[in-house]
NUPANU-379662 format. One record per residue (C-alpha): residue in one letter; x, y, z. Coordinates in steps of 0.5 Angstrom, whole numbers, plus 500, padded with zeros to 3 digits. Layout:
N
aXYZ...
***
This chain:
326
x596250850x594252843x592259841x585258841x585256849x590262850x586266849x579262852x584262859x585270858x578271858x576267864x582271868x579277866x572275867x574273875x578280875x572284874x569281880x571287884x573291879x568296879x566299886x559302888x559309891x563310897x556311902x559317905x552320907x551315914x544314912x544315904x548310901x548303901x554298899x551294892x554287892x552286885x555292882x562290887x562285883x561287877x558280873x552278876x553270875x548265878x546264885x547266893x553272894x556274901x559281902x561285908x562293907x566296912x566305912x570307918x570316918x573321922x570328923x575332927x574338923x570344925x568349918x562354919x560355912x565352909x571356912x575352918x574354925x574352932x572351938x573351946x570344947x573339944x568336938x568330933x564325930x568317930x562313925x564306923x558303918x559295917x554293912x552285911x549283904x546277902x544276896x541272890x543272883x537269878x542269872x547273869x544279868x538280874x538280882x537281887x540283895x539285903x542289907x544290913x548296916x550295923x553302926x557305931x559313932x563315938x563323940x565329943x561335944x559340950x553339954x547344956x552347961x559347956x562341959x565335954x560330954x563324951x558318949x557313943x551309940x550303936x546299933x543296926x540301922x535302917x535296912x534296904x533291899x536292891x536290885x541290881x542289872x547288868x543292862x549292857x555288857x559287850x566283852x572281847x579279848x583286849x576290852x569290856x564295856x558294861x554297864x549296871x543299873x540299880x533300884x531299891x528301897x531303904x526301910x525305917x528298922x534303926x533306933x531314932x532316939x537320938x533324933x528326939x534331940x532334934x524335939x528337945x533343942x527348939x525349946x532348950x535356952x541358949x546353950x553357953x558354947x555352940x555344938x557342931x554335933x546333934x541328934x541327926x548327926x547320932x542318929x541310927x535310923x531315919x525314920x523315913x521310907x527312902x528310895x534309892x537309885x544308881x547306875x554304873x559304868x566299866x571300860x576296859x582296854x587290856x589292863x586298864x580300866x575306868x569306872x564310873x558310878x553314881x547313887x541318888x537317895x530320895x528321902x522323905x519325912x521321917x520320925x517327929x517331923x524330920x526330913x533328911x535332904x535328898x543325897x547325891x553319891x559318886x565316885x570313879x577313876x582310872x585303874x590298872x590291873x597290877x597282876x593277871x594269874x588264873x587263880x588271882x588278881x590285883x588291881x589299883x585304881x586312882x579313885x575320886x569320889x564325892x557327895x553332895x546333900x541339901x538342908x534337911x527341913x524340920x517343923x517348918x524350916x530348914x536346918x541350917x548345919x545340915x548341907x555338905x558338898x564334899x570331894x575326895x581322892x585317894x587309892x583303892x586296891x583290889x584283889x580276887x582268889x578265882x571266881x568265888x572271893x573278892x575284897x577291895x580297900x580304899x582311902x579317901x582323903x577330902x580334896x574341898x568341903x562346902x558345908x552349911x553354917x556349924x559342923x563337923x567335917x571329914x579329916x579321911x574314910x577308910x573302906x574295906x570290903x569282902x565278898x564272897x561268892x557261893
***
């Protein structure tokens, strides 16, 4: 192989590579963030893409302002998030996807009386459709800049049963033990019509790399009065490709990421055990098979928690994600 082919080659392996290489925003806020397939996969390509996003929490651990505390019952919230994302890419730089999350959440909390009350729900949850655009993208042999944009809307298609619980506690007596799990904590749906917007960036030199990425939701009144607060999203870090091959890759980055959201308001006041500034880190580890599949997993451990009054708070997220291109 002649220099000229070499370095053609080379192009190609780091082209596949970037099909994965730059992750969205960890969705951290269950209602909030979405899984944006196209930003995953770095350049767009043409035609139809599949992904299913998987974001597993465990929130075992009650604060009350911030600062760690207990309680006689036992409570916490188990939230598994699978997103199924189908999407068309018109060309290289523009396109298009629809997502589906299907949730379910196991919980422990005391009921009216004080006693544990163990349940779970499940179902899908509110959809939405984003675009995505690569608006800049400049690329040599030893490094790549690029960076996207995108925009879309959420829809109010998940139940929001639980949400009713919201009605039901402004008029209940004072419960004997105080809950840190409520309705807008079960909830699968918001009831809103939201937007959403995001951007992110890539850098390249050889093998290392840097990405970094950010999703704002705006929210507005949902179901029985009841307004989510508006949720900022982020995450990034440095990375090196472990291996470069023509038919595959592997690559880790040391990943930080972070949300932060406000007091949700309902009939007239804020909710108080709603707000939450959160940061994590933790590994991810990327890996392509050619140009076609993709796959991504990572941990999130959290670093500080700054939360309102009582809740549950994250003890880690697990994500995982596959992505298929046709």
């Amino acid at each position: 192989m002649n220099q000229s082919n070499a370095k053609t080659s080379a192009v190609k392996t780091l082209g596949a590579a970037l099909l994965v290489s730059v992750a969205a925003p960890a969705f951290g806020c269950d209602l909030c963030s979405i899984y944006s397939a196209g930003e995953a996969r770095g350049v767009l390509g043409t035609g139809f893409h599949a992904s299913i996003a998987e974001q597993f929490s465990h929130q075992g651990t009650l604060q009350l302002d911030g600062a760690r505390t207990t309680s006689p019952v036992a409570q916490s919230v188990n939230s598994s998030i699978s997103q199924v994302v189908v999407g068309y890419n018109f060309n290289d730089r523009f396109g298009v996807q629809f997502n589906v999350p299907l949730i379910h959440r196991s919980f422990e909390r005391p009921d009216d009386t004080g006693a544990l009350q163990r349940g779970s729900v499940s179902g899908p949850g509110d959809v939405s459709l984003v675009a995505n655009v690569l608006a800049y993208h400049f690329e040599k042999m030893d490094y790549t800049v690029r960076w996207s944009l995108m925009a879309g809307v959420k829809l109010p298609t998940g139940s929001t049963e639980r949400l009713h619980e919201e009605v039901d506690e402004l008029t209940a007596p004072p419960a004997p033990v105080d809950s840190a799990v409520h309705g807008h904590d079960l909830t699968l749906g918001s009831g809103s019509v939201d937007g959403i917007l995001g951007t992110s960036f890539y850098a390249r030199w050889k093998r290392a790399y840097f990405t970094a990425s950010t999703q704002f939701a705006a929210r507005s009144t949902g179901k029985f009065g009841y307004r989510f607060a508006n949720d900022l999203s982020w995450s990034g870090g440095p990375g090196a490709f472990l291996v470069l091959d023509d038919k595959y890759t592997v690559a880790l980055q040391a990943n930080v990421s972070g949300e932060t959201k406000g007091q949700d308001t309902f009939a007239g006041a804020r909710a108080g055990d709603t707000g939450m500034t959160a940061v994590y880190v933790g590994p991810q580890l990327s890996a392509t098979w050619q140009e076609k599949l993709g796959a991504e997993f990572g941990v999130d451990l959290p670093v500080s928690l700054r939360n309102t009054s009582f809740q549950t708070v994250p003890d880690y997220r697990l994500r995982a994600a596959f992505t298929w291109r046709f």
